[in-house]
N, C-alpha and C positions, 0 to 999 in steps of 0.2 A: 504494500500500500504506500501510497505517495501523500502527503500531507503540504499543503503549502497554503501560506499565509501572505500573501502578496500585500495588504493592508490591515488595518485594525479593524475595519467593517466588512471584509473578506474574507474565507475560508473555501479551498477546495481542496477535495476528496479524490482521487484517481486509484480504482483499484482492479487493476489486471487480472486477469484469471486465464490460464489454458493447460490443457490436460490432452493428453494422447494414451489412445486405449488400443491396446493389441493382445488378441486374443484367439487362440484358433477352434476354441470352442462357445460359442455364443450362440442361445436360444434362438430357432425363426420362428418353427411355427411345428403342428405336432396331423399333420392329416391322417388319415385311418386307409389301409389298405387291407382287401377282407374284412375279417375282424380284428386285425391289432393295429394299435397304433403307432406311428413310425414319428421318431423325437429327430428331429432336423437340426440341424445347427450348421455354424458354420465361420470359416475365420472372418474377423473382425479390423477393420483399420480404421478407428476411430478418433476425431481431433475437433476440440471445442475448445473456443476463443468467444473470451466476455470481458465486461469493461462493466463496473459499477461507479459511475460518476456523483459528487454531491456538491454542490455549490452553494451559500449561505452568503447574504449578501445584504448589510443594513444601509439603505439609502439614507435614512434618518431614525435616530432615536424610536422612532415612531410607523417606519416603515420597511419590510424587506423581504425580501424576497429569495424563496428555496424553492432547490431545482433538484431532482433526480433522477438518474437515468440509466437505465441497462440494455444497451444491443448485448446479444447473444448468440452464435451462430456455431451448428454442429455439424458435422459431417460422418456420416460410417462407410464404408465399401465394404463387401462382403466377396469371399473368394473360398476355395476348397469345400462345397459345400458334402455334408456326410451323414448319416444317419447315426443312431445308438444302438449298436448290438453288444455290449457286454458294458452297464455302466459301473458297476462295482469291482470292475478289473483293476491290481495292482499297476499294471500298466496302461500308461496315457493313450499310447496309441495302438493298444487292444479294447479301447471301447469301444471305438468308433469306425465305420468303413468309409473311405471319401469316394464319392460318385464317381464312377469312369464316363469318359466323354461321351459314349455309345446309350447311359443311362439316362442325361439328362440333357433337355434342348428347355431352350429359352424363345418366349411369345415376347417381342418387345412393345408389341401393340396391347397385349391384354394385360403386359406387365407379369408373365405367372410362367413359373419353371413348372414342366413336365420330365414327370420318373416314368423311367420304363424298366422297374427294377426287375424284373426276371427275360428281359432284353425280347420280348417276344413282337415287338415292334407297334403296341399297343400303349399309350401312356397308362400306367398303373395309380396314379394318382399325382395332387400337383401341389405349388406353395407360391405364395408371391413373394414377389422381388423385395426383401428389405431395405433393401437401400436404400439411404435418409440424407437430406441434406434441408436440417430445422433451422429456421431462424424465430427471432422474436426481440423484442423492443417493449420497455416497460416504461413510461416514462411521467413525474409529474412535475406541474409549476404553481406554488402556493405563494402568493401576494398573501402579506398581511399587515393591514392598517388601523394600529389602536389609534380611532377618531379624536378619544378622550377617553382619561385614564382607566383602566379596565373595561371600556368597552372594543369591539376589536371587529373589523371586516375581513373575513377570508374570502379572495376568489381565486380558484382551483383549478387546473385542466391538468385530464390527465388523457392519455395516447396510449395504444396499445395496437402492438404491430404482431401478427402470427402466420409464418408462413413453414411451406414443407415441400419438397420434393424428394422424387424417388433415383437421383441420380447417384452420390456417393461420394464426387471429385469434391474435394476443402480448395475452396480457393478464396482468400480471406477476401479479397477486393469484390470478386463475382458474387460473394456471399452479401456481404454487407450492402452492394449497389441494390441486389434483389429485395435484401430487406426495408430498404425504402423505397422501394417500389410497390409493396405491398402498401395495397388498401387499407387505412387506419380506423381504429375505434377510438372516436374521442367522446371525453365527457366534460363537461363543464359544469361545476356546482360553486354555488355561493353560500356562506353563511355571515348572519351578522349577530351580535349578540350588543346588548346595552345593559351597564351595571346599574341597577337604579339606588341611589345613595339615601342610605335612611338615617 
């Protein structure tokens, strides 16, 4: 975290965040062939980059203004994808079998991997593409003006940005252009409050 004090009526917050996940065993999805169920999974290359920003700002004794903000943006790709045939095995890679190329095709238009697990040239059941590339944006701005003493006007907006796709590539710049590109939810609320002196 960053902390900086540029004046006596100023205060900002900058607080980074990013994480890389790699994994070659990560949940997808669990569909039924016959009657039993087949646990999917599959390697994982996962990188999320966020920014928690806070701004405090007193114009006057009597007025100032706070800001806060979080873009947020994830990415996963997924690759090796394999089933679970022995999950309680001492060894890691006797749990699981990874799909031979001959087993699984990919629909780019419906989005959904097709198994043809006993190769008979029939898809034996199917899973969608997990692949994620999340972003989202959290954000408010609180004005507050004490009129006179203990009584006080808050007016408020807050934004709220949420997007997703099924692609997988981290590209911080393409991520973050997209995510203000997304369609916003805004709200705006006022409060006022008056002390009455007795």
């Amino acid at each position: 975290n960053l902390n900086v004090v540029p004046s006596p009526a100023m205060t900002l917050s900058l607080g980074p965040m990013f994480s890389s996940n790699n994994s070659v065993l990560q949940y997808v999805e669990t569909p039924v062939f016959g009657s039993e169920n087949r646990y999917i999974f599959g390697a994982i290359d996962q990188t999320t980059v966020g920014l928690t920003v806070r701004l405090n700002y007193s114009l006057t004794p009597d007025l100032s203004i706070q800001l806060y903000g979080m873009p947020f943006v994830s990415a996963g790709a997924y690759s090796a994808f394999k089933r679970i045939t022995a999950s309680r095995s001492n060894d890691l890679a006797a749990r699981y079998r990874i799909f031979g190329g001959d087993e699984l095709a990919y629909d780019p238009a419906a989005g959904v991997y097709a198994v043809d697990e006993n190769r008979d040239g029939t898809p034996d059941y199917s899973f969608s593409n997990p692949e994620f590339n999340f972003r989202e944006l959290r954000s408010n701005l609180v004005i507050r003006w004490e009129y006179v003493p203990g009584s006080a006007l808050y007016v408020v907006w807050s934004q709220g940005r949420t997007g997703s796709v099924t692609n997988g590539a981290f590209n911080l710049r393409s991520d973050l252009e997209e995510l203000f590109g997304v369609h916003p939810y805004n709200a705006f609320l006022v409060k006022f409050s008056y002390c009455f002196q007795l």
